[in-house]
C-alpha positions as CSV (number, residue, x, y, z in Angstrom):
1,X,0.0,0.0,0.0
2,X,1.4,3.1,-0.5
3,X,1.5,6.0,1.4
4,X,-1.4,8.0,-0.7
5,X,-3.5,5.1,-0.3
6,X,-3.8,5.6,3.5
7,X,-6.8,5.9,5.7
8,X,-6.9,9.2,8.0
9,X,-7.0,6.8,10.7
10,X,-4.3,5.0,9.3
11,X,-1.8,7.9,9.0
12,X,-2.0,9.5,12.2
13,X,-1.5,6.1,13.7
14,X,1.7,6.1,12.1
15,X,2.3,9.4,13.4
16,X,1.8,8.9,17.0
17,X,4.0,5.7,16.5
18,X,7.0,8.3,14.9
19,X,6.6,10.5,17.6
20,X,6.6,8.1,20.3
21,X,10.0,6.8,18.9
22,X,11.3,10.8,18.8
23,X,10.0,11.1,22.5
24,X,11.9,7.9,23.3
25,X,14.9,9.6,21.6
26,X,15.4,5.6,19.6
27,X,16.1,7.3,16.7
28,X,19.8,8.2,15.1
29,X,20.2,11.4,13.1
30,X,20.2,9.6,9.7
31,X,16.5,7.7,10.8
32,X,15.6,11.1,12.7
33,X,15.6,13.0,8.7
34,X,14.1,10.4,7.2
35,X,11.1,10.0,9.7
36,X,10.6,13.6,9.9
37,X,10.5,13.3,6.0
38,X,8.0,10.8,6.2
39,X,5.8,13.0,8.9
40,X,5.9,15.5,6.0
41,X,3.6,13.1,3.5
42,X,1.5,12.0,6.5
43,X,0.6,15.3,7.8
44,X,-0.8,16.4,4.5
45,X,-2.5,13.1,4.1
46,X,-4.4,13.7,7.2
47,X,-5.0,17.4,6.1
48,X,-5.9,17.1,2.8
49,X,-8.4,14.4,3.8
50,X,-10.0,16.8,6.3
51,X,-10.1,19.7,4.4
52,X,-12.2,16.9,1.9
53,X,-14.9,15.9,5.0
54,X,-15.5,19.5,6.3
55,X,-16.2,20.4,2.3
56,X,-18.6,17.0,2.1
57,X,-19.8,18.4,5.4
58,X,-20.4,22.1,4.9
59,X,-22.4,20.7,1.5
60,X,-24.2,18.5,3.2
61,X,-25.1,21.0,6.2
62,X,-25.8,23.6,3.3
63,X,-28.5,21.0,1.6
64,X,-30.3,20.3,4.5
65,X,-31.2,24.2,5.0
């Protein structure tokens, strides 16, 4: 699966598990970049899908008026 293909629920899952490494300073510099590169992709995954449900949501809430 790649990372596009993510649920929501899927990517910030991943991101509490890359931050819970960080916290538990278990990563090296070289793993540290690459991580942080990979929050990069998963932070606008998670955004760009809920900038898509409030949209769905605000045209749904506008429909029902």
């Amino acid at each position: 699966m790649s990372e596009k293909d993510l649920s929501y629920k899927e990517a910030y899952s991943r991101l509490e598990q890359i931050q819970r490494l960080i916290e538990d300073n278990q990563l090296d510099v070289d793993d540290l970049n690459e991580r942080l590169k990979e929050v990069s992709v998963l932070l606008k995954i998670c955004k760009d899908k809920l900038f898509l449900a409030d949209g769905e949501t605000q045209k749904i809430l506008e429909e029902i008026k």
